[in-house]
SEFI-341691 format. One record per residue: residue in three letters; x, z, y of N, C-alpha, C in turn. Coordinates in steps of 0.2 Angstrom, whole numbers, plus 5000, padded with zeros to 4 digits. Example, Ala and Ser with C-alpha at 12.3 -4.5 7.8 and 13.67 -1.06 7.14 Angstrom:
ALA506650394972506250394978506650394984
SER506450354989506850364995506450395000
This chain:
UNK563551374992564251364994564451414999
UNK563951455001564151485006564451575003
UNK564451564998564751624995565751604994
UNK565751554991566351514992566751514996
UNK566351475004566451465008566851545013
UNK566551595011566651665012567151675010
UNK567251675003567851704997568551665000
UNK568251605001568951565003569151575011
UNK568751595015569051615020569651635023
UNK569751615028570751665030570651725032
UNK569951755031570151825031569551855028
UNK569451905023568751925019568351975025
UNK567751935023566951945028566852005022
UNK567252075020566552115019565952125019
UNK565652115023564852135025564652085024
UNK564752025024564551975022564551955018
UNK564951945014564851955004564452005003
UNK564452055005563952105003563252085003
UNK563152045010562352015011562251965008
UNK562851955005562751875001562351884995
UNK562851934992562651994984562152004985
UNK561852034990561352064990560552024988
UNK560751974995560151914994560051874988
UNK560551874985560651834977560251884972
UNK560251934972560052004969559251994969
UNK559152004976558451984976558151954976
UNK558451894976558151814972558051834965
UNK558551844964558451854955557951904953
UNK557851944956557351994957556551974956
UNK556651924961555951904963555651854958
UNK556351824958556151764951555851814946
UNK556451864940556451894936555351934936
UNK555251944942554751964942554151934939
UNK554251874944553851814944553751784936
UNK554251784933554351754926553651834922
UNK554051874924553751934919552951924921
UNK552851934926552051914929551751864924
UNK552051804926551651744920551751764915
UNK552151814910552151824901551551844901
UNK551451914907550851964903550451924908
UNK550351894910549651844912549351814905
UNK549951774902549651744894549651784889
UNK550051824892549651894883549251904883
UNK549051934890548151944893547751904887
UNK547851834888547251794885547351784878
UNK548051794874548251764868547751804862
UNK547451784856547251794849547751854847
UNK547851894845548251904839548751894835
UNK548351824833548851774829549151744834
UNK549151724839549551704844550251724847
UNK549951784845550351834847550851824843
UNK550751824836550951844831551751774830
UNK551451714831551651654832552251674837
UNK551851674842552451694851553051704847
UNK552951774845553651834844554151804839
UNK553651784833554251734830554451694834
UNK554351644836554451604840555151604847
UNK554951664849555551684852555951724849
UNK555751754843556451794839556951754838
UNK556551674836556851614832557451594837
UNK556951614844557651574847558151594855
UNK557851694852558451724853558951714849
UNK558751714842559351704838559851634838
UNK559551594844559951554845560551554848
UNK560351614851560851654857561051714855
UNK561451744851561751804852561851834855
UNK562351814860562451844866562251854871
UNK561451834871560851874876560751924871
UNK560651954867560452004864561052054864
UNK561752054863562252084865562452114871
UNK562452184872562452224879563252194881
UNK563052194888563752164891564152204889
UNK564352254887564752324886565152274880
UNK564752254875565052244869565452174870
UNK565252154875565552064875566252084874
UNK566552024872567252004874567252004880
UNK568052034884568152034892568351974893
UNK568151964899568251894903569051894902
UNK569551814901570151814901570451824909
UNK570851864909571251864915571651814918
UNK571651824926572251764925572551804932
UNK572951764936573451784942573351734947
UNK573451754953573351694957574051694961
């Protein structure tokens, strides 16, 4: 809420949406890390064929989702609006 509570402001804190972005950044950072850490901790240990399972497995269900696999570039643009 505190990002919000900024934007909605009666007068815009540059610096402080900027430290907001930023800390949000590195969150996502730290997680994004964390996450990559445990894959290759279980590669580490996996068969093979485990392996071989995994990737299907997640082929199957990136293909749930096309558009994580589609570079932002290609997306449709966000609709505009006016305020």
């Amino acid at each position: 809420m505190e990002m919000v509570d900024t934007l909605t402001a009666d007068t815009a804190d540059w610096a402080k949406l900027e430290s907001l972005r930023a800390a949000r950044l590195a969150d996502a950072d730290a997680r994004s890390r964390q996450v990559v850490n445990a894959l290759a901790a279980v590669a580490e240990v996996l068969t093979a064929e485990q392996r071989t399972t995994l990737k299907k497995r997640l082929e199957d269900f990136r293909a749930m989702a096309p558009e994580a696999s589609t570079p932002i570039q290609a997306r449709p643009s966000a609709p505009s609006f006016s305020i």
